[in-house]
C-alpha positions as CSV (number, residue, x, y, z in Angstrom):
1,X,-40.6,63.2,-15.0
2,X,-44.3,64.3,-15.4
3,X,-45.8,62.5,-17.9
4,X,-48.8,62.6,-20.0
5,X,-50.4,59.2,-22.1
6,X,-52.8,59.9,-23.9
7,X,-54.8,56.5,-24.4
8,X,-53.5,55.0,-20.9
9,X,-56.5,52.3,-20.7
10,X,-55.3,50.7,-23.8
11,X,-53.3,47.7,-24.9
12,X,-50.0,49.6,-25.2
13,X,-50.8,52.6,-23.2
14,X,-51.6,50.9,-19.9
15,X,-48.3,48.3,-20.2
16,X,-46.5,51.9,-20.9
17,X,-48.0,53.2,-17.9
18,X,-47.3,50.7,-15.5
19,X,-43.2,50.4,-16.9
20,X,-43.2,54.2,-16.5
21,X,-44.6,54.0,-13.1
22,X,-42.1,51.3,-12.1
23,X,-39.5,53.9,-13.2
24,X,-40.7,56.1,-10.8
25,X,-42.1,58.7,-13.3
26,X,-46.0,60.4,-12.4
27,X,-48.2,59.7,-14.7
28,X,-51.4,61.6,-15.9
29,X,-53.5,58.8,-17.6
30,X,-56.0,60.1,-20.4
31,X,-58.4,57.9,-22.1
32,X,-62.3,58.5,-23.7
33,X,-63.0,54.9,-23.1
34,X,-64.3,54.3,-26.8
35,X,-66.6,51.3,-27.1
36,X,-64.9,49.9,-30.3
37,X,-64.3,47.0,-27.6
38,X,-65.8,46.0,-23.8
39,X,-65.4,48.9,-21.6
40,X,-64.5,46.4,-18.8
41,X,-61.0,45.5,-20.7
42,X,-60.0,48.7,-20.4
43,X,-60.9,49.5,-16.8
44,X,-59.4,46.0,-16.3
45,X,-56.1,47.7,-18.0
46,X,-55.5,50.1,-15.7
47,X,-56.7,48.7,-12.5
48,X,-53.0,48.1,-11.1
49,X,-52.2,51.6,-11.8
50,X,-54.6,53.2,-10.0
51,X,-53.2,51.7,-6.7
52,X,-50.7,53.6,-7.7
53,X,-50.3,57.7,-6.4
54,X,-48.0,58.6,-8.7
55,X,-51.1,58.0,-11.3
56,X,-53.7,60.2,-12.2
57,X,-56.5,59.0,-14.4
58,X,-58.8,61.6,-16.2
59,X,-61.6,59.8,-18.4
60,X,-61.6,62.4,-21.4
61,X,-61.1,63.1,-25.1
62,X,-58.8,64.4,-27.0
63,X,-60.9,65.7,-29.0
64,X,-61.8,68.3,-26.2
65,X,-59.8,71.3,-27.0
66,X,-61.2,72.9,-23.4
67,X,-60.5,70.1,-21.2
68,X,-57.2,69.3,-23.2
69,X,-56.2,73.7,-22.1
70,X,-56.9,72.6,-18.6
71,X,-54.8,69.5,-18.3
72,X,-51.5,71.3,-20.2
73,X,-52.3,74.0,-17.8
74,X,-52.2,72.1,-14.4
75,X,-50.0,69.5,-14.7
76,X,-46.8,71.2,-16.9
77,X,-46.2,67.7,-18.5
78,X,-41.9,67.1,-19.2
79,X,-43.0,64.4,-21.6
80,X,-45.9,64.0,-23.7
81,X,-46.8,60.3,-25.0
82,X,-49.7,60.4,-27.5
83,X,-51.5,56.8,-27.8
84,X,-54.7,57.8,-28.4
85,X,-56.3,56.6,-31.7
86,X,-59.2,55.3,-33.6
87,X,-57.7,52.4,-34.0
88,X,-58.0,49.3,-37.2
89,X,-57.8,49.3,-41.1
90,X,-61.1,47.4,-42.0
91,X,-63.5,48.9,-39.1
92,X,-61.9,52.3,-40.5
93,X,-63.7,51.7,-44.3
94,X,-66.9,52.2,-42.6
95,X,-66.6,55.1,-40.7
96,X,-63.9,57.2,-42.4
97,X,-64.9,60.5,-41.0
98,X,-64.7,59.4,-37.2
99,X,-61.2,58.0,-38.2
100,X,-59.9,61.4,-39.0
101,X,-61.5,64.0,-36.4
102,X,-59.4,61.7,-33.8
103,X,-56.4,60.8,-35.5
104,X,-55.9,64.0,-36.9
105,X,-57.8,66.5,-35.4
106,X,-57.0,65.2,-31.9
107,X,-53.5,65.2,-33.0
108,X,-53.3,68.7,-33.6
109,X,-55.0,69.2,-30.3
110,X,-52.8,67.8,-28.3
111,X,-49.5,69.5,-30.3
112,X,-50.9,72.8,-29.9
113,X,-51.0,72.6,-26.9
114,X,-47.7,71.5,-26.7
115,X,-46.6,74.3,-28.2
116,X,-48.3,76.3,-26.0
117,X,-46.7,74.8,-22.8
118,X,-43.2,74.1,-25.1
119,X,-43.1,70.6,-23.9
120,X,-39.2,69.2,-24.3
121,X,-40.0,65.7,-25.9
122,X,-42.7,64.5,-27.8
123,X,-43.7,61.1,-28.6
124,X,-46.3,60.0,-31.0
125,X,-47.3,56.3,-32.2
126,X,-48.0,56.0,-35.6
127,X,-48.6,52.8,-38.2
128,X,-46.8,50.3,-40.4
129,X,-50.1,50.5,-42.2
130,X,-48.9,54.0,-43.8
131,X,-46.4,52.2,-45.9
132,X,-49.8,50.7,-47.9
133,X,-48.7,48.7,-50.6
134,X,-45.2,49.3,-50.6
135,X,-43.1,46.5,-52.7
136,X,-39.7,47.3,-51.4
137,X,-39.1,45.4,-48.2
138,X,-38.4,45.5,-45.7
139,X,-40.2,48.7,-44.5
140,X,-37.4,51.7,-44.3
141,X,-38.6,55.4,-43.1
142,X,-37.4,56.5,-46.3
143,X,-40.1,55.0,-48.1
144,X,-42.5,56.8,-49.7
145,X,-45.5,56.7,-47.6
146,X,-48.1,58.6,-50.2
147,X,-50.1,55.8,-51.2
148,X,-52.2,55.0,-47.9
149,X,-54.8,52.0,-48.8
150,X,-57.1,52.8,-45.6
151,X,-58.6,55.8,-44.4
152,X,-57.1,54.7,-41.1
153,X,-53.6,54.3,-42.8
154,X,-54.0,57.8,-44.3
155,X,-55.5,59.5,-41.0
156,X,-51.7,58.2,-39.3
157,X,-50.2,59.8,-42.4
158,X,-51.3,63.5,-42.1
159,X,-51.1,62.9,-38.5
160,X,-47.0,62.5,-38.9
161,X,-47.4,65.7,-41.5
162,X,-48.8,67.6,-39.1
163,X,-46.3,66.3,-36.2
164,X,-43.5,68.0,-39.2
165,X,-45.0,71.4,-38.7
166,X,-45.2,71.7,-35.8
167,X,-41.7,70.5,-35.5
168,X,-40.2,73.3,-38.6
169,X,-42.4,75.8,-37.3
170,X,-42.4,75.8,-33.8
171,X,-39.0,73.2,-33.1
172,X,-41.0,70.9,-31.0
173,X,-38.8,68.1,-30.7
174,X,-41.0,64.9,-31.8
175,X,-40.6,61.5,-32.6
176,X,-42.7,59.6,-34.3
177,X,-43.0,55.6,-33.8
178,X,-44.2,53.6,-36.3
179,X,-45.5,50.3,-34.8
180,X,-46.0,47.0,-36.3
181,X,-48.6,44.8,-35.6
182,X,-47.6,44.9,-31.6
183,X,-49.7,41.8,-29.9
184,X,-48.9,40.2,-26.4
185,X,-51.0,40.2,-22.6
186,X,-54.2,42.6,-22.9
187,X,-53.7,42.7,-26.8
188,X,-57.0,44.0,-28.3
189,X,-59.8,41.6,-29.6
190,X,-59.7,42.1,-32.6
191,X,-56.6,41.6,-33.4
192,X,-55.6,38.7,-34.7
193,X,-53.5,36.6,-32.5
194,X,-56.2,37.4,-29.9
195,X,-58.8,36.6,-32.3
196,X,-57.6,33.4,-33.9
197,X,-56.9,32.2,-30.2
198,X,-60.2,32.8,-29.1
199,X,-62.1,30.8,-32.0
200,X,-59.6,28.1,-31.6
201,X,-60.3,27.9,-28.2
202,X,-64.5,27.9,-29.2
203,X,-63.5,25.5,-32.0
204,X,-64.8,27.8,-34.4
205,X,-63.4,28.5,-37.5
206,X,-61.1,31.0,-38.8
207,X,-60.8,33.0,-42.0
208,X,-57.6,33.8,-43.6
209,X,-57.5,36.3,-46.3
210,X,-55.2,36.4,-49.1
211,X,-55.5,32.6,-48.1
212,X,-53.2,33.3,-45.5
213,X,-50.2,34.4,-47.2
214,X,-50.4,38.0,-45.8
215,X,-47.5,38.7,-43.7
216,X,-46.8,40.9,-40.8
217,X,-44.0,41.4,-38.5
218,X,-45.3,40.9,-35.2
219,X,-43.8,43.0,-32.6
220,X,-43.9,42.0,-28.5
221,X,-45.5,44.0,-26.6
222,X,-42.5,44.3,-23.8
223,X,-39.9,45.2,-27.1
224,X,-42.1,48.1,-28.1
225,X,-42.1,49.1,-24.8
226,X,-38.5,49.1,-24.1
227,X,-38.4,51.2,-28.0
228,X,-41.1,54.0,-26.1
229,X,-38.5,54.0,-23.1
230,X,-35.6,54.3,-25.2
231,X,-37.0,57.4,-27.3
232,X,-37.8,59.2,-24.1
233,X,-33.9,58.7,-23.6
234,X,-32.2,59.5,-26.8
235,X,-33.9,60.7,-29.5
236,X,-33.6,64.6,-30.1
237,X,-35.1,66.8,-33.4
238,X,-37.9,65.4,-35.5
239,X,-37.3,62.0,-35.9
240,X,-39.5,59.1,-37.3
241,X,-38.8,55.5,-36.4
242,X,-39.9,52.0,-37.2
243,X,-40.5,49.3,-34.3
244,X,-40.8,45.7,-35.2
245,X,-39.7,43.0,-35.0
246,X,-37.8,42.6,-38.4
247,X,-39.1,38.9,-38.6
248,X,-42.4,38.8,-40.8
249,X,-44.3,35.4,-40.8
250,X,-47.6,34.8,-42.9
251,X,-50.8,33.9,-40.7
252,X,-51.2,30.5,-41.8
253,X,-47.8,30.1,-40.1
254,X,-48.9,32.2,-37.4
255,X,-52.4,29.6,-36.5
256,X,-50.3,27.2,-36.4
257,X,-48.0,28.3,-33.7
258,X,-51.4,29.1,-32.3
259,X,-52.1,25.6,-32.4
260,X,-49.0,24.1,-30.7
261,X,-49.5,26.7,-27.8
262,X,-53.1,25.6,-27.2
263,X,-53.0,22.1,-28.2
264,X,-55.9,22.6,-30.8
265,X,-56.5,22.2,-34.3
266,X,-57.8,25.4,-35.9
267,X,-60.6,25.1,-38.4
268,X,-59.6,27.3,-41.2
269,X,-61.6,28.9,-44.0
270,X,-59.3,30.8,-47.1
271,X,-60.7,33.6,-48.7
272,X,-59.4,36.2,-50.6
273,X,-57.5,39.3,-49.9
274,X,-60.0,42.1,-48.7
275,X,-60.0,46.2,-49.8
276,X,-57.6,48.3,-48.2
277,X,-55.7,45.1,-45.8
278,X,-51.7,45.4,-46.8
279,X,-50.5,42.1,-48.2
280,X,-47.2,42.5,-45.8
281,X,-45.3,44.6,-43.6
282,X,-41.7,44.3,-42.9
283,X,-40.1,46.5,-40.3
284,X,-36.5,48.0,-41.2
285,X,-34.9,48.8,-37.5
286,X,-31.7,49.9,-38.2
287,X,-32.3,53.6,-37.8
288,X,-34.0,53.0,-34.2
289,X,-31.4,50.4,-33.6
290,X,-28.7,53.5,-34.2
291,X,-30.7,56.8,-32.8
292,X,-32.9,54.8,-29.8
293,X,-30.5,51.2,-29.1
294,X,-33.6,49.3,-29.7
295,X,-33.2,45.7,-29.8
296,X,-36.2,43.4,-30.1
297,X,-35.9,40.0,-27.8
298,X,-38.9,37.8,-28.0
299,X,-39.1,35.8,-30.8
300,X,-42.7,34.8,-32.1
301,X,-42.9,31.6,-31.2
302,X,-42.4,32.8,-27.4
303,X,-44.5,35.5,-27.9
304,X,-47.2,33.2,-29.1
305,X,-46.7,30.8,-25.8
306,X,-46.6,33.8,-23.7
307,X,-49.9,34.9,-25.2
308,X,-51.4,31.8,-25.2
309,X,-50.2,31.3,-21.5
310,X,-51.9,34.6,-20.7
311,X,-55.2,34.3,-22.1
312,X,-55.7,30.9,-20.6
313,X,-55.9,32.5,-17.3
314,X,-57.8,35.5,-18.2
């Protein structure tokens, strides 16, 4: 297939693009390089890919409606994958605006012109954050998703609106993936696992909010892989699916995992919960399990060693 990722350089779209590639798929890699973190990460990314022929790398935005025309137009793309974000709930309260010309303005660029070229399958990655505040756990896409506590939260929201007319109106087929808290090798700084290791490693301390009773459900980076694979195979119609890992732990649990992989005591500082942070998420799979055969395999205290292994020689 010929294949367009939007957001190749990143976390998740550069381990996506080097599976795909194993696969023997070509790839057209499309990323702006944003400077929320070190522009050598990302170039680090996607350095193995670019031995690669069957990859293409075009540094670009999707907010470029003229250069997005021109892309659709040469390539003919089987498969589009859409990655590309402004990405985290807390940097999002500062710059709202940004947060929703690229989530959802972008968004529509890139489906439009999909309709355009009537691309057959459609992926888009969306966010547990959209379930906000939601009491009922675990997570189910039946939820009601209309309280959004983050302008990021409520950019992925009219993002998977927008993916719904475009699917009514024009039957592009699309799935949406809704991803929780995904962390493993090349996971972003500022995430947590990659930030809690880091200061442990420093000795500096860390700060847990909600005095670390929030949970998430930590999801491994090679599980939401196999769930992108898998909805490239099966899923057909508009369709919007949760991947986790359906095993939430709270991040005092979490640092100290952290400590057992590095063999470090973490200095810890508890502070309340902060605006617009969701006290949990809680991922229910069954529906992808059904429609996409996703299975999640790495348990968190693996992933954690795996992590910790990795960033020990990075």
């Amino acid at each position: 297939m010929n294949i367009l990722i939007t957001g190749s350089a990143g976390f998740i779209g550069s381990h996506l693009t080097e599976k795909l590639l194993d696969k023997g798929h070509k790839i057209i890699g499309l990323d702006n390089f944003d400077l929320f973190y070190n522009l050598k990460i990302k170039k680090a990314n996607i350095a193995p890919a670019l031995k690669n022929p069957r990859y293409t790398f075009i540094a670009g935005d999707i907010r470029d409606q003229k250069l997005l025309a021109k892309i659709f137009s040469k390539h003919h793309f089987d498969c589009v994958i859409h990655l590309a974000a402004k990405v985290g709930v807390l940097p999002s309260l500062d710059h709202p605006t940004e947060y929703f010309e690229v989530n959802v303005q972008g968004t529509l660029n890139i489906l439009e012109q999909a309709r355009c070229d009537r691309i057959k399958k459609i992926i888009l990655a969306s966010s547990s954050s959209v379930y906000g505040a939601n009491s009922k756990i675990p997570f189910s896409e039946k939820d009601p998703t209309d309280t959004p506590l983050s302008p990021y939260s409520a950019s992925k929201k009219a993002m998977e609106l927008a993916a719904y007319t475009y699917h009514a109106l024009y039957h592009l087929p699309i799935a949406i993936l809704r991803f929780f808290t995904v962390y493993g090798p090349r996971q972003r700084p500022d995430m947590a696992i990659h930030q809690f290791t880091r200061l442990i490693s420093q000795r500096k301390t860390i700060t847990l909010y909600n005095y670390g009773q929030n949970e998430r459900d930590y999801t491994y980076i090679d599980d939401i892989i196999r769930g992108i694979v898998n909805a490239i195979k099966h899923h057909a119609g508009f369709e919007i699916y949760n991947l986790g890992a359906d095993k939430p732990i709270n991040t005092l649990r979490l640092v100290r995992l952290l400590e057992k992989s590095l063999h470090e005591k973490a200095k810890i500082k508890k502070m309340p919960a902060k605006s617009g942070d969701s006290p949990r998420t809680w991922a229910d799979i069954n529906k992808a399990k059904k429609l996409l055969r996703y299975q999640p395999k790495t348990k968190i205290e693996k992933g954690v060693k795996k992590f910790a292994g990795w960033y020990g020689k990075s």
